[in-house]
N, C-alpha and C positions, 0 to 999 in steps of 0.2 A: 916626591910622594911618600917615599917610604921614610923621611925626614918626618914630614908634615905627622904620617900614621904615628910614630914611637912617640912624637912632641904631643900629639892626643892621647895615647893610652900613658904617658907619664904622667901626664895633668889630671887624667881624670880616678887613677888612683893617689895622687897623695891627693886629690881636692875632696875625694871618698874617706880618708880615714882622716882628714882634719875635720870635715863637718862631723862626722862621729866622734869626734876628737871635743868639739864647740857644742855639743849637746843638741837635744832637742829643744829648746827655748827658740834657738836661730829662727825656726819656722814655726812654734807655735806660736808662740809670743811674739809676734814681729813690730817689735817699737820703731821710731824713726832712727834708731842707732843702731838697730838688727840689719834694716833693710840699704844702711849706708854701706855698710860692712860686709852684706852679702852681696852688694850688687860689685863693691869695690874686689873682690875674693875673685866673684863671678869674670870680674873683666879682667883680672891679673891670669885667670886659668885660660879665656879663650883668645888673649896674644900669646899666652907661651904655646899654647896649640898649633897657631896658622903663620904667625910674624918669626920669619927664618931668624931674623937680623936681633932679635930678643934670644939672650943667653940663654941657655939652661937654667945652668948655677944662680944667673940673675933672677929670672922666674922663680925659681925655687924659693930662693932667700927673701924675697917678697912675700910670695903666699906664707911660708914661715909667720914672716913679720907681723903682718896684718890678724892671721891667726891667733898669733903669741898673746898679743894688744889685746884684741876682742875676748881672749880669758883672762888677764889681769883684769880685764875692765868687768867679767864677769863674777873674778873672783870679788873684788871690792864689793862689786853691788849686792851679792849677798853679806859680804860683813857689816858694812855701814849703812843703817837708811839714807843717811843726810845725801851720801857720793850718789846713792839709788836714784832721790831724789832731783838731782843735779842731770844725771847724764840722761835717766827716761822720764823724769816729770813727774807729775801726779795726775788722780783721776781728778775731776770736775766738774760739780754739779751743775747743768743746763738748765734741769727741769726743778724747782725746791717747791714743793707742796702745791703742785697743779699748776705755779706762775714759774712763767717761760724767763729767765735770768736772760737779759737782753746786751748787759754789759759784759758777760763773761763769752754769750755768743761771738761778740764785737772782739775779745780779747784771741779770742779760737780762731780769729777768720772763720767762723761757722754761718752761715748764709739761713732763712727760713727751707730755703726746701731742699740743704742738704740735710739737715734735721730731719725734717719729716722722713728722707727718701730712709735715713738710718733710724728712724721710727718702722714704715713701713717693711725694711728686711725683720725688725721685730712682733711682723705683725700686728702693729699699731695703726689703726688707720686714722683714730681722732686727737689730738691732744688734750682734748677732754678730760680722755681714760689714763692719763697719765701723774702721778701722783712724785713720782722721781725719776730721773732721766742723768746716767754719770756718763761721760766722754771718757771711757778707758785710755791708757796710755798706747795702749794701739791702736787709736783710730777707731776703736767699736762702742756704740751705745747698750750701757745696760739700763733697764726698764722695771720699775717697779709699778703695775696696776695700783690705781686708788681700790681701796675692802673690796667695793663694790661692785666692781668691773674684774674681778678674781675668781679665776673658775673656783669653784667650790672641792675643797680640801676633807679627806678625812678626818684633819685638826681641827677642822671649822665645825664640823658635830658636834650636836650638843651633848658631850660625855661628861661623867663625874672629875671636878678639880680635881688635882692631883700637884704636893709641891713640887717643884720643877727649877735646879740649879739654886744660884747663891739671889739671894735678893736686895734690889736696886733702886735705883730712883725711879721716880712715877714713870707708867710706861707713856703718858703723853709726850714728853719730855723726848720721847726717843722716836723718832719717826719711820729710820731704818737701822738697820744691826750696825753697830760704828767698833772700831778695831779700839781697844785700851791695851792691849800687848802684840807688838811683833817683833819677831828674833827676837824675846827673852827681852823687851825694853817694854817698859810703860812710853806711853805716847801721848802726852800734858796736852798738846793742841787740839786731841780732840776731846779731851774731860772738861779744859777751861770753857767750853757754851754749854755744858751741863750741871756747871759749877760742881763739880767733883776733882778731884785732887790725889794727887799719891798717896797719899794717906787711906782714903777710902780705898784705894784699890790693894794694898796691903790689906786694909780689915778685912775684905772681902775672899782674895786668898784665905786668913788665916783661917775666917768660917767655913772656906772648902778641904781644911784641913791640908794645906799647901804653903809653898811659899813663893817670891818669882825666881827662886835660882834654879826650880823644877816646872816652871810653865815660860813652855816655846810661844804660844798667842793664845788670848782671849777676847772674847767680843762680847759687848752687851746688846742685851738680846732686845726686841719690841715690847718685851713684857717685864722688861726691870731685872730678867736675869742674866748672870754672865755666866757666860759655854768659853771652858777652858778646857786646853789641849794640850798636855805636859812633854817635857821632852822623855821620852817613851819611847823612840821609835828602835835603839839599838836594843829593847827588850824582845823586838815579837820575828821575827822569824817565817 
C-alpha cells in the first residue's frame, strides 16, 4: 500500500507540471491528436500508479516521451501551416449558403441527425435559419444565421456611413469573413475563388500604410474590407 500511495503521488506530480508543461490547448482545443495523446499520457500515469511490476524509471521515461512528442508536434504546428494542416485537419464547410453539402457530410461520417443534434447544442432548431455551418477541427459546429434570422445588432442601425478599413472586392462575393494572412503568410487557396491574388493583397497593405513583414493575420471582411492585425504584441505590456 504504501508502494501503491508514493507510485500515485509521483505520477500525479510529474503528470501535474507536464500538463502545465503542454499548455492549455491539450484541453481547450481538443483535436483528435489532443485527445490521443491525453488519453495515451492519462493511461501511462495510471499503470505507474497501481501495476507494481511497471518501473519507475520505466514510467517516467515514457510520460517524458509522449510529452516531449506532443510539444515538438506542437512546436511545428505553430511554425508551419502545411504540418498544422496534416496532423489536425482543416475546418469544413457542411452548410454553403443554406444547401446542406451532402458529399462532404458523406466524407465526415457525419449522419443527418448528428448534424442537427450539433445544430441544436447551437441553438439551431431549423436548418432553415442556417446560412453557414463549418465542422471545427474539434469536432464542434460553428453557425452563421442567414440576415434575417439575426438577432438585431447595434451595427444593424440605421447610422451615418462612415469609411471603415482598406477596400475590397464587392462584398457579394464574400459571404463570410475568409483569412488572406496567417502567421505572416498570404494564403492563395482562399483568394484564388475570389479571383484575387498576391498582388492585390500587397496593394492593399500598402494602402494601410503596411507591409506583410509587419502583419501576423488579416481577414477580409463581408463588406470588402480587410481587418489587419500587426505583429504588435511585444509592444503592449
Amino acid at each position: 500500500m504504501v508502494e501503491i500511495f508514493a507510485r500515485a503521488v509521483g505520477a500525479f506530480v510529474v503528470l501535474f507540471l507536464l500538463t502545465r508543461l503542454m499548455g492549455r490547448k491539450q484541453v481547450s482545443q481538443l483535436t483528435f491528436f489532443n485527445y490521443i495523446t491525453g488519453i495515451s499520457i492519462g493511461a501511462i500515469a495510471g499503470a505507474l500508479s497501481v501495476d507494481p511490476t511497471l518501473k519507475v524509471s520505466s514510467g517516467f521515461v515514457s510520460l517524458l516521451t509522449w510529452c516531449g512528442l506532443t510539444l515538438l508536434v506542437a512546436f511545428f504546428d505553430v511554425k508551419s501551416r502545411s504540418f498544422r494542416k496534416v496532423i489536425e485537419g482543416e475546418p469544413v464547410i457542411v452548410i454553403k449558403q443554406g444547401k446542406i453539402l451532402e458529399h462532404v457530410l458523406k466524407k465526415q461520417r457525419l449522419d443527418m441527425d448528428e448534424l442537427q443534434v450539433l445544430l441544436r447544442n447551437k441553438d439551431v432548431f431549423s436548418i432553415e435559419e442556417v446560412d453557414y455551418a463549418i465542422l471545427e477541427t474539434n469536432g464542434e459546429l460553428s453557425v452563421l444565421l442567414k440576415e434575417q434570422k439575426q438577432p438585431l445588432k447595434r451595427g444593424d442601425l440605421p447610422l451615418p456611413a462612415q469609411a471603415n478599413g482598406v477596400g475590397g472586392p464587392q462584398a457579394a462575393q464574400i459571404p463570410i469573413p475568409i483569412q488572406v494572412i496567417a502567421d505572416g503568410k498570404i494564403i492563395d487557396e482562399n483568394l484564388q475563388p475570389l479571383n484575387l491574388n498576391m498582388a492585390w493583397v500587397h496593394e492593399q497593405l500598402a494602402q494601410a500604410g503596411t507591409d506583410l513583414s509587419e502583419v501576423f493575420y488579416a481577414e477580409l471582411q463581408k463588406d470588402g474590407t480587410l481587418y489587419i492585425d500587426k505583429n504588435t504584441d511585444h509592444f503592449i505590456h
